[in-house]
C-alpha positions, 0 to 999 in steps of 0.5 A: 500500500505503502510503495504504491502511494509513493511510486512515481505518476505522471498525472498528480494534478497540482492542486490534489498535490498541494492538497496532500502535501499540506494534509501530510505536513500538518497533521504529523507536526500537530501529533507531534506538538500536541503530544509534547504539550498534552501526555506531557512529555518534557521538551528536554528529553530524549523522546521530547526533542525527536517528536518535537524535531519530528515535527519541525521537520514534517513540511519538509517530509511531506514535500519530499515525499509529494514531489518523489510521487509526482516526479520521481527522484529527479524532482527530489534532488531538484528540489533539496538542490535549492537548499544549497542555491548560491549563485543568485543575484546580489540584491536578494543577499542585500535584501536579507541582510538588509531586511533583518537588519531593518526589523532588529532595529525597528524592534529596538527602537520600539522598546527605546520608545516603551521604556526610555532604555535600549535593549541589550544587544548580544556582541559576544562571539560575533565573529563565530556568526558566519561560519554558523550560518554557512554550516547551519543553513543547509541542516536549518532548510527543514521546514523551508524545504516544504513551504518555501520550496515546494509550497510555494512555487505551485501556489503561485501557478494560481494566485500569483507571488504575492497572493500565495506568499500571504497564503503561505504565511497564514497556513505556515503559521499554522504550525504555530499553535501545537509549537506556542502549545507545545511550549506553553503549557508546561508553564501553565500547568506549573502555575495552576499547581503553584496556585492550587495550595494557595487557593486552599489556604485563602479558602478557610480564611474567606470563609471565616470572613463572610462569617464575620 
């Protein structure tokens, strides 16, 4: 059952695709996530860290695995050969420096404005930055692989570049609530406990109050 779904067919309409690529990327992740956040499970764990990376990585395993039905092993190796696409024009390093740059700053001159004070800019090691990122793009590609590099090709063969790139922040954001559940609830869990004895405690005292 397995090998037939994933053997290659050259009719897969794209639409069905996206359909099955987005089915296949959120419902692995969310199962992940959720079981984190719910059984619970502690995130620093050795069962913890693999659902959770499990999870991160489900949009790109979805992609791989719609692509290699649809197109075979050609399309796979075209498709994780972007992660390591650098030869592009030069305005588009621009713009992601620039970009990240612009929203840092942005950022610190809000709270320079909220609370009269600068935040506190990390400088330490600096140096260590882009050997980091040379090394950790191509491993940190995970779910990219599935939204940016499956995803949203073929959802701009029908809304264009600008509507699928909105499209594609909505549902990729998706993925947002089982990671800020995922993370969360443990903290909730802690204060709902932290305030259990202290509910008790003031309980009596309440009563003895509307007595008086």
């Amino acid at each position: 059952m397995i090998v037939e779904f994933l053997e290659p067919r050259a009719r897969v309409s794209s639409v069905g695709a996206l359909l099955v690529f987005f089915v296949l990327a959120f419902a692995p992740m969310w199962i992940c996530f959720f079981t984190v956040a719910f059984l619970p499970i502690p995130a620093d764990s050795t069962l913890g860290r693999a659902l959770i990376l499990l999870g991160a990585l489900a949009p790109a395993l979805a992609a791989l695995v719609v692509t290699f039905r649809a197109e075979g092993r050609s399309g796979v190796i075209a498709l994780l050969c972007g992660i390591t696409r650098w030869r592009v024009a030069g305005m588009y390093y621009v713009f992601a420096l620039g970009f990240m740059i612009a929203l840092k700053l942005t950022a610190a001159l809000i709270y320079r404005a909220s609370t009269s004070s600068w935040p506190r800019f990390h400088t330490s090691q600096w140096y260590l930055l882009p050997f980091a990122i040379t090394f950790s793009t191509p491993f940190q590609a995970g779910e990219v692989i599935g939204w940016r590099g499956y995803a949203l090709p073929r959802l701009a063969e029908h809304f264009g570049l600008a509507g699928a790139s909105v499209l594609l922040g909505f549902s990729s954001g998706g993925k947002r609530i089982g990671g800020v559940t995922q993370r969360s609830l443990p903290h909730i869990r802690q204060k709902v406990r932290g305030a259990g004895p202290q509910q008790n405690e003031r309980a009596p005292r309440n009563a003895r109050r509307v007595r008086a």
